[in-house]
C-alpha positions in Angstrom: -4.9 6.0 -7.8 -5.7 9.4 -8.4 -3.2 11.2 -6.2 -0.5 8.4 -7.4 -1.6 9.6 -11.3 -1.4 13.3 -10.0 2.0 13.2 -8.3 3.6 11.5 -11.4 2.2 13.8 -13.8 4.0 16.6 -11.6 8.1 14.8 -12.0 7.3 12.7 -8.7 8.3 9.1 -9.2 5.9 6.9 -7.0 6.7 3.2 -6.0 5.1 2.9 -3.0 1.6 3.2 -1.1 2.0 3.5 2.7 -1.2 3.6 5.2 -1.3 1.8 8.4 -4.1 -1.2 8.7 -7.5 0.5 9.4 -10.3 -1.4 7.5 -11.0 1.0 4.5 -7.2 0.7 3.9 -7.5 -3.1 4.0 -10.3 -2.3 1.7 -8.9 -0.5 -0.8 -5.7 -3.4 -0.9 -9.0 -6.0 -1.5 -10.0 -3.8 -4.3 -6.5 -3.6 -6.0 -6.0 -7.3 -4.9 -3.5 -7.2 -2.5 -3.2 -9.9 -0.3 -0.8 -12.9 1.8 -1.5 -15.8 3.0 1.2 -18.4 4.6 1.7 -19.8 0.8 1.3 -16.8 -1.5 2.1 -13.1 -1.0 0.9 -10.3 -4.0 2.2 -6.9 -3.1 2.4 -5.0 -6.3 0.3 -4.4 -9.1 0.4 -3.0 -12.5 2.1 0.7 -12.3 -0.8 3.0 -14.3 2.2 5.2 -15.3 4.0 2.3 -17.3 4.1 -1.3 -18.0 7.7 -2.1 -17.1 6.6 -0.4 -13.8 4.7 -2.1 -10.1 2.6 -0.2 -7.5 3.8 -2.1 -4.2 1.5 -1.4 -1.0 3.3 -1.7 2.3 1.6 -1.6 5.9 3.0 1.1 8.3 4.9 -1.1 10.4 5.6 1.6 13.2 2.2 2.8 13.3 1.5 -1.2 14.0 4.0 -1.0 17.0 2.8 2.1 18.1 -1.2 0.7 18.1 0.2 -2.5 20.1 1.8 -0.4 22.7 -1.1 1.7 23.6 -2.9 -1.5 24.3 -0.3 -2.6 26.9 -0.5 1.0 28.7 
């Protein structure tokens, strides 16, 4: 949250948290309560820069790909 609070504070406007699927990232989504499951899916959360505002977290989907690939080869 930090680095989000810092890049605001400089005129950046962040939406989005990328990071591919490695455990302390699926950590850190436990900890901001992040989750899906086949009848509920919570991306966002409460934006610390404004109410009106959402923090979505989305998975890398090409660095997925790219893990799956390397298996194959």
């Amino acid at each position: 949250m930090e680095a989000v609070l810092l890049a605001e504070n400089a005129g950046l406007k962040v939406d989005y948290v990328t990071c591919d699927g490695a455990s302390w990232n699926r950590a850190m989504w436990q900890k901001f309560g992040i989750s899906a499951t086949a009848k509920a899916i919570k991306p966002s959360v409460p934006h610390a820069c404004g109410d009106d505002r959402r923090l979505f977290f989305l998975t890398d989907f090409p660095h997925l790909v790219k893990c799956v690939r390397k298996r194959f080869h």
